[in-house]
MDAnalysis code that builds the backbone (N, CA, C; Angstrom):
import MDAnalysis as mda
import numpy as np

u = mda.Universe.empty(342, n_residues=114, atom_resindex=np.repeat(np.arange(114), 3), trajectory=True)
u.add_TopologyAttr("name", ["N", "CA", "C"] * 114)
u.add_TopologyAttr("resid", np.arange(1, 115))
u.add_TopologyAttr("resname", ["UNK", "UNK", "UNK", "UNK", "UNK", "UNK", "UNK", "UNK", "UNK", "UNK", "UNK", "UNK", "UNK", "UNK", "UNK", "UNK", "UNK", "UNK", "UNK", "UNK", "UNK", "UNK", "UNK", "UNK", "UNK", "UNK", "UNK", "UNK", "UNK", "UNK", "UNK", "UNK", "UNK", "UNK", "UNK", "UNK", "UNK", "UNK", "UNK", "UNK", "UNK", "UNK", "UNK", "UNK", "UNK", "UNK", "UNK", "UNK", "UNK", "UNK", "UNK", "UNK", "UNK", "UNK", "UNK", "UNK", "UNK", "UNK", "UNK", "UNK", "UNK", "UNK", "UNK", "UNK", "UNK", "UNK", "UNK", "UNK", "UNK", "UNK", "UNK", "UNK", "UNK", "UNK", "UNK", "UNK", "UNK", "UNK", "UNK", "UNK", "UNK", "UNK", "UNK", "UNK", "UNK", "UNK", "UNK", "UNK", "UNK", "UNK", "UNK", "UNK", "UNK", "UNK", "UNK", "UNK", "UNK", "UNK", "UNK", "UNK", "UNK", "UNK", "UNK", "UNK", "UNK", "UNK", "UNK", "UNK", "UNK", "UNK", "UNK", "UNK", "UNK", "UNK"])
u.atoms.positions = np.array([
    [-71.728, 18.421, -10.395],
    [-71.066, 17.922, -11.581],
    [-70.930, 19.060, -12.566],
    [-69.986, 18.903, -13.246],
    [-69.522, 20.609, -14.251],
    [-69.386, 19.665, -15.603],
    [-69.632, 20.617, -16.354],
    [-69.814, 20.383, -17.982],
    [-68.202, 20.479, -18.764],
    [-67.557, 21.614, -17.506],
    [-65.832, 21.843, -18.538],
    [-65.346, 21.758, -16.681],
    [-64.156, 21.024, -17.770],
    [-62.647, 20.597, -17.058],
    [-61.596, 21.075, -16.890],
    [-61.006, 21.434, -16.154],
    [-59.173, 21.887, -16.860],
    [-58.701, 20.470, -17.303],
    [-57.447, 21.004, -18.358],
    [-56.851, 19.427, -18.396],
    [-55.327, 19.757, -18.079],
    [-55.474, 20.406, -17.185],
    [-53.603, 19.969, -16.819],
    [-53.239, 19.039, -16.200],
    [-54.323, 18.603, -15.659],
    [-54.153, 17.259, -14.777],
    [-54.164, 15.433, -15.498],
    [-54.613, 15.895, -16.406],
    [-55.055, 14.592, -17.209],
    [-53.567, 13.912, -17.182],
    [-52.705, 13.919, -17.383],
    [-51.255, 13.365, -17.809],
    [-51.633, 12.506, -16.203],
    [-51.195, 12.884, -15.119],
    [-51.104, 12.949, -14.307],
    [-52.162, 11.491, -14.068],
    [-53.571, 12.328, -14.404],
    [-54.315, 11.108, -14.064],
    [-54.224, 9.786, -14.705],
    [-53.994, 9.815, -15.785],
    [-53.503, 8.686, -17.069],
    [-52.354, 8.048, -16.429],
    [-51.062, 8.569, -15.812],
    [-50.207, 7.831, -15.165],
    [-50.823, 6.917, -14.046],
    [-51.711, 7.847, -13.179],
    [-52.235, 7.554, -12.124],
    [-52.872, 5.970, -12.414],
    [-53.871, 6.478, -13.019],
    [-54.550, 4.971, -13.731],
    [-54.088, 3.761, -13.915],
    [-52.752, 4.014, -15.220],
    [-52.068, 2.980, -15.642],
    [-50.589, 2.476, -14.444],
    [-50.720, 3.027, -13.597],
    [-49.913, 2.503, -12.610],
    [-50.497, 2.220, -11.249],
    [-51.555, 2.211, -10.936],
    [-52.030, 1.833, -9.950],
    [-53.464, 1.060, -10.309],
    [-53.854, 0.810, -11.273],
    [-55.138, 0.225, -11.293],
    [-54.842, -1.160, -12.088],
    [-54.515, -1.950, -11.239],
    [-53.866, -3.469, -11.467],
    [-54.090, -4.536, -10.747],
    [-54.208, -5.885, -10.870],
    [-54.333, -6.416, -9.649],
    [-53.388, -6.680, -8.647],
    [-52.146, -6.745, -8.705],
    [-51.160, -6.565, -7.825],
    [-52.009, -5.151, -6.339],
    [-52.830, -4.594, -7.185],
    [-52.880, -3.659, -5.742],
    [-54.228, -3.876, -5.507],
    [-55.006, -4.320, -6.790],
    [-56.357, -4.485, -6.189],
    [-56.347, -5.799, -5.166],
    [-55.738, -7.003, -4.976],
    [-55.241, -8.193, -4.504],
    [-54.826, -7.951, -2.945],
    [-54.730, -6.461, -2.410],
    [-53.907, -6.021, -1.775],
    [-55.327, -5.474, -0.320],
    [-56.227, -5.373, -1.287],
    [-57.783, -4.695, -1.100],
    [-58.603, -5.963, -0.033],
    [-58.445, -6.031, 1.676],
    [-59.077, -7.048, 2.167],
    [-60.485, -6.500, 2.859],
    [-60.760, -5.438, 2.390],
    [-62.346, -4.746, 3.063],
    [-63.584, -5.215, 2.280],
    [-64.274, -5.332, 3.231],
    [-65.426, -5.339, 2.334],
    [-65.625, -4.707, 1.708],
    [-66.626, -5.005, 0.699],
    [-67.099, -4.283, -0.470],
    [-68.307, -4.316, -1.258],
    [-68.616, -2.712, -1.854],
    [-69.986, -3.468, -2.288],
    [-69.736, -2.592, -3.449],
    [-69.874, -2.846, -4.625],
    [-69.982, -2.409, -5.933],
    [-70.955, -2.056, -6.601],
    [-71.666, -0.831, -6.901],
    [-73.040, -0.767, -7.221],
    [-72.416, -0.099, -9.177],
    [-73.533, -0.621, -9.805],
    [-72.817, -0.361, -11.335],
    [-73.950, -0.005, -11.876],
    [-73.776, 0.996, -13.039],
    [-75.431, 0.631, -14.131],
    [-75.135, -0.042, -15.428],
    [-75.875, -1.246, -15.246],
    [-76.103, -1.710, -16.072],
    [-77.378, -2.290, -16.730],
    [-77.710, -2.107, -17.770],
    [-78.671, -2.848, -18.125],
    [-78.955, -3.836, -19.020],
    [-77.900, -3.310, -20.149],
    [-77.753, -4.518, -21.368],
    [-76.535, -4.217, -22.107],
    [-75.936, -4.675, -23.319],
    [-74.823, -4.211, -23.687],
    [-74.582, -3.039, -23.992],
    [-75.692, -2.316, -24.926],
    [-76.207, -1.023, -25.518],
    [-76.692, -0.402, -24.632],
    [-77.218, -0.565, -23.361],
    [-77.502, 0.632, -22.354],
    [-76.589, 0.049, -21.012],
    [-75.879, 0.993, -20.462],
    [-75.160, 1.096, -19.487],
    [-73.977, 2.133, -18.977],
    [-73.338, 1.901, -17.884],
    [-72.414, 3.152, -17.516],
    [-71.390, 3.889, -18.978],
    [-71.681, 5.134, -19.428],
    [-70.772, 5.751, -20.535],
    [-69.292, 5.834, -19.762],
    [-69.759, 5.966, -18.704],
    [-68.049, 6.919, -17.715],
    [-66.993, 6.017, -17.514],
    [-67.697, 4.789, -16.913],
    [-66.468, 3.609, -16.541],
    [-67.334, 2.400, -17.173],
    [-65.778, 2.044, -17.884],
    [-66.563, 0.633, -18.450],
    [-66.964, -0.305, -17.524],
    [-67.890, -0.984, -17.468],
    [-68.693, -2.187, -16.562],
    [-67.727, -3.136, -16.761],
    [-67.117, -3.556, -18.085],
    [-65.968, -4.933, -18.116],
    [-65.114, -4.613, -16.526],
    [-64.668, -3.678, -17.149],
    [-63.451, -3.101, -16.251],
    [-63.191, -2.972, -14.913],
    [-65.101, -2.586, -14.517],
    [-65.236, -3.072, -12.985],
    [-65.463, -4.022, -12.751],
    [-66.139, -5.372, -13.230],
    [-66.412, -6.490, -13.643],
    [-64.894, -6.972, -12.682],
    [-63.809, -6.634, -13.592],
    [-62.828, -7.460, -13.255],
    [-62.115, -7.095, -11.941],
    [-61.985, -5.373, -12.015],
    [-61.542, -5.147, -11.166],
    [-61.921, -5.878, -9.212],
    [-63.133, -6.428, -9.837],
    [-63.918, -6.656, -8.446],
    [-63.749, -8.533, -8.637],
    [-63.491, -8.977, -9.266],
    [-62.816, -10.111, -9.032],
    [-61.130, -10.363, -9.077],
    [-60.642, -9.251, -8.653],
    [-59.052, -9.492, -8.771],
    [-58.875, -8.643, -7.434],
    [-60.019, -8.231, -6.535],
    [-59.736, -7.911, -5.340],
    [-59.705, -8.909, -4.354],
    [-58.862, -8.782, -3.270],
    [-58.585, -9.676, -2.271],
    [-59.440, -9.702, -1.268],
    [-60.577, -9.209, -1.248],
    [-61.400, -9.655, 0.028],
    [-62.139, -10.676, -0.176],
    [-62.546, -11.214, 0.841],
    [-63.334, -12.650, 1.022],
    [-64.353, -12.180, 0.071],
    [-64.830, -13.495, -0.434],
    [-66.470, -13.753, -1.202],
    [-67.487, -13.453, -0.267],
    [-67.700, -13.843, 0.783],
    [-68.731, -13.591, 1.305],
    [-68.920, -12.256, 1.995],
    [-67.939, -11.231, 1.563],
    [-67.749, -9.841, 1.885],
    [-67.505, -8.811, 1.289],
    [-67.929, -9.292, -0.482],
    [-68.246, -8.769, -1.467],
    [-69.288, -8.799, -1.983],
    [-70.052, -7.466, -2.483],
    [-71.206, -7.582, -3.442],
    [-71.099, -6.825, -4.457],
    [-71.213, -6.998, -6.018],
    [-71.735, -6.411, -6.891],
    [-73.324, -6.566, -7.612],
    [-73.943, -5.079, -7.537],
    [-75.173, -5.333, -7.671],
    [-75.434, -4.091, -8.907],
    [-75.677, -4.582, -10.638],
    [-76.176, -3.819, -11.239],
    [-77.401, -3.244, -10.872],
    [-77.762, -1.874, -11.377],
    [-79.022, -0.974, -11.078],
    [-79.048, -0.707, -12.675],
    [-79.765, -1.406, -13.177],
    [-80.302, -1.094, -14.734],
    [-81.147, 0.108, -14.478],
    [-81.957, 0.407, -14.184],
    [-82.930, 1.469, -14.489],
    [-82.257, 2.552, -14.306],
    [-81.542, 2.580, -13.457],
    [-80.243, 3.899, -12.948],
    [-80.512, 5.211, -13.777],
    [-79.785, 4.665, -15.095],
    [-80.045, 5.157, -16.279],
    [-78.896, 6.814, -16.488],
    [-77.859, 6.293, -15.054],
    [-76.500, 7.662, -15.112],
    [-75.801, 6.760, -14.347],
    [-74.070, 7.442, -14.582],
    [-73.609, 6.467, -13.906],
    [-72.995, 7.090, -12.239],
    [-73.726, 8.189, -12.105],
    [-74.049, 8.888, -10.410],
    [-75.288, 8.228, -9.990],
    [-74.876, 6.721, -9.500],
    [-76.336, 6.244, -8.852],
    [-77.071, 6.909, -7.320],
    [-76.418, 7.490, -7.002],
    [-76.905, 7.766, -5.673],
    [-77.233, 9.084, -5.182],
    [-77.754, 10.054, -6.391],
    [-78.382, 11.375, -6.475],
    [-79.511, 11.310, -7.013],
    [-80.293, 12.054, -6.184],
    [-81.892, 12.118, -6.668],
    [-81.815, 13.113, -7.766],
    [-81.062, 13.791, -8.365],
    [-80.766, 14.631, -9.378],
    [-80.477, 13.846, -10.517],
    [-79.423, 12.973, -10.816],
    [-79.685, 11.654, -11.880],
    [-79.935, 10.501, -11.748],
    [-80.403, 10.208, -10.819],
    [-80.271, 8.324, -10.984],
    [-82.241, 8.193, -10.691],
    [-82.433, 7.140, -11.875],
    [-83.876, 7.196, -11.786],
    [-84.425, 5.693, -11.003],
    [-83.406, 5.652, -10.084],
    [-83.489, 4.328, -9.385],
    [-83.057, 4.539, -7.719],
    [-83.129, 5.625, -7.525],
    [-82.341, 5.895, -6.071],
    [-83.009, 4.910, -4.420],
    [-84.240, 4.539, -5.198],
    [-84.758, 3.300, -4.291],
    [-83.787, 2.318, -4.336],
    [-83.921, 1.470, -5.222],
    [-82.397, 0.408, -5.839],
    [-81.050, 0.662, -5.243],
    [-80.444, 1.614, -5.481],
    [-79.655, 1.945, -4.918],
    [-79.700, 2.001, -2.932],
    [-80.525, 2.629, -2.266],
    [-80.974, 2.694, -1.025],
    [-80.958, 1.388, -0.078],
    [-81.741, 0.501, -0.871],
    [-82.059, -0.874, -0.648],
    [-80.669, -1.826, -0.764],
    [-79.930, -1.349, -1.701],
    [-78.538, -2.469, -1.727],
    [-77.277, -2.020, -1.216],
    [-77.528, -0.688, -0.565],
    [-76.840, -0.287, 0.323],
    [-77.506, -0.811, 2.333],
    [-78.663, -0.659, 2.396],
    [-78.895, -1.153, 3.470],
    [-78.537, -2.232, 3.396],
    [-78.970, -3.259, 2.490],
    [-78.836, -4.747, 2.571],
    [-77.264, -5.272, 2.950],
    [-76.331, -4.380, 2.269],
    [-74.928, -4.606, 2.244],
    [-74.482, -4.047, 4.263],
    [-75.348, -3.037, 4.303],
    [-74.940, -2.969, 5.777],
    [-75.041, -3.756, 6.487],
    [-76.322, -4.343, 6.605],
    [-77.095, -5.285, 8.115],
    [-76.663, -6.616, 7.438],
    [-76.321, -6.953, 6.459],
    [-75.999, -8.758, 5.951],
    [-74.782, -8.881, 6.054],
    [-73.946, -8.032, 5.685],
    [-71.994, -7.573, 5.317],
    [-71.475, -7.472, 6.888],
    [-71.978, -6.315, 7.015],
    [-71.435, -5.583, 7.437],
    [-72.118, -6.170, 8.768],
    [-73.253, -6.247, 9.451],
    [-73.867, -7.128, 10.571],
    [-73.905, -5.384, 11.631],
    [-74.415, -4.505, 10.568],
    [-74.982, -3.145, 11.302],
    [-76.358, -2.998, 11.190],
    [-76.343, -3.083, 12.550],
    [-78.563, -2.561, 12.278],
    [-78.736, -1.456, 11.869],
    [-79.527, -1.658, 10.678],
    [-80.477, -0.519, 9.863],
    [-81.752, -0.084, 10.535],
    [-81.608, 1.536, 10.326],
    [-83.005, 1.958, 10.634],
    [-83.679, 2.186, 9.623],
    [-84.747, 1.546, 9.705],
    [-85.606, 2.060, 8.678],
    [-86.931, 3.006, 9.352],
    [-86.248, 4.025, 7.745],
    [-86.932, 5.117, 7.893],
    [-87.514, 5.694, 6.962],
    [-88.082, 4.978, 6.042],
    [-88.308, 5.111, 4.722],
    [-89.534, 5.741, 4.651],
    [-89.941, 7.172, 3.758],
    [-91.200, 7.728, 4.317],
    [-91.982, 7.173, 2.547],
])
């Protein structure tokens, strides 16, 4: 992760955004899914992407209910949950990714947890 950006791209991405992040295409979305977010309360949670925003985005997708999961990680406490470098929950994270495999997905997990 880097501290500075170029921004020649930003236009670009801002189009990107506002023309493809809709439900017309999220509706379009029939894979499973598993949504991992940090949240913890109103005042502590993801700075990067708003939680509303995925909130919705993940109910205006078209895959079955029973082949969706969203699972806040409050303790997270960054919104890179799945680096032992920021996320102060990478167990949490570990665990609702296996779970989403072998229950979802109907892949046997090894566990190998030292």
């Amino acid at each position: 992760w880097y501290t500075n950006y170029r921004i020649e791209s930003l236009v670009e991405l801002q189009e990107f955004v506002e023309s493809t992040m809709n439900k017309s295409v999220f509706e379009k979305v029939r894979q499973p899914v598993l949504m991992l977010y940090y949240y913890k309360n109103e005042m502590v949670q993801d700075p990067v992407v708003r939680v509303d925003a995925m909130l919705k985005m993940f109910n205006e997708l078209g895959t079955p209910e029973d082949q969706k999961r969203k699972i806040a990680i409050p303790n997270a406490g960054n919104h890179v949950l799945g680096s032992y470098l920021t996320s102060k929950d990478l167990t949490s994270v570990e665990t609702a990714i296996e779970n989403f495999v072998a229950n979802v997905l109907k892949i046997p997990v090894y566990q190998n947890h030292e």
